[in-house]
C-alpha positions in Angstrom: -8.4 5.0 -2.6 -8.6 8.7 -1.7 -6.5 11.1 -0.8 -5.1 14.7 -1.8 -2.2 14.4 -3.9 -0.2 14.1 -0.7 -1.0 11.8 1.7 -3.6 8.7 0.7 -5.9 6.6 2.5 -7.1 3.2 1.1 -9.8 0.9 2.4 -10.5 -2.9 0.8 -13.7 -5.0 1.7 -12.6 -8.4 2.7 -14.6 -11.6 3.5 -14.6 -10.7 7.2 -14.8 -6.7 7.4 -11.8 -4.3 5.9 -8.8 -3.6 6.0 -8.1 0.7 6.4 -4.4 1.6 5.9 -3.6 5.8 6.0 -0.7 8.0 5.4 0.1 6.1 2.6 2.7 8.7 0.7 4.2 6.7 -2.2 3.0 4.1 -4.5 4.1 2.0 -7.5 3.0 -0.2 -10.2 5.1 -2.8 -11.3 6.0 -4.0 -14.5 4.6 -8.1 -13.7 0.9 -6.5 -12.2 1.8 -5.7 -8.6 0.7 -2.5 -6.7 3.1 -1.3 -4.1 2.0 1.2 -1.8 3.9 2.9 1.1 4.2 5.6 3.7 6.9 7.5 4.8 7.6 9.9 7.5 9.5 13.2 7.4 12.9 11.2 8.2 12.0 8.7 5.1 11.2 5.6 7.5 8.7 3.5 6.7 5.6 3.8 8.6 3.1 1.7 6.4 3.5 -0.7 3.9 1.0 -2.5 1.6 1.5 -5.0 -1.2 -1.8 -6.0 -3.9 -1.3 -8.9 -6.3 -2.7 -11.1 -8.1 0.1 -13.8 -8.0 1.5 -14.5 -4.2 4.3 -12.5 -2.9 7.5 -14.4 -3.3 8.9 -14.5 0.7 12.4 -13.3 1.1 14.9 -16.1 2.0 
């Protein structure tokens, strides 16, 4: 992950090649382990959106 206190970039090597996600703007660490990561544009719509975990994702119902 890099970025300059503004605007991040992260990159994560997968089995088949990686995964690049940019303009990430806001990011969050959960109390049960899960990293949240997000990027907004000037309007505060969501452009981006990224989820890490070691447990699944619950999917909404």
């Amino acid at each position: 992950m890099t970025g300059n206190g503004l605007i991040y970039q992260i990159g994560l090597k997968l089995e088949d090649g990686w995964l690049y996600s940019e303009s990430l703007t806001d990011w969050e660490l959960t109390g049960n382990g899960k990293l949240l990561l997000g990027g907004h544009d000037q309007e505060g719509n969501v452009n981006i959106a990224l989820g890490l975990s070691f447990q699944p994702f619950e999917c909404g119902k």
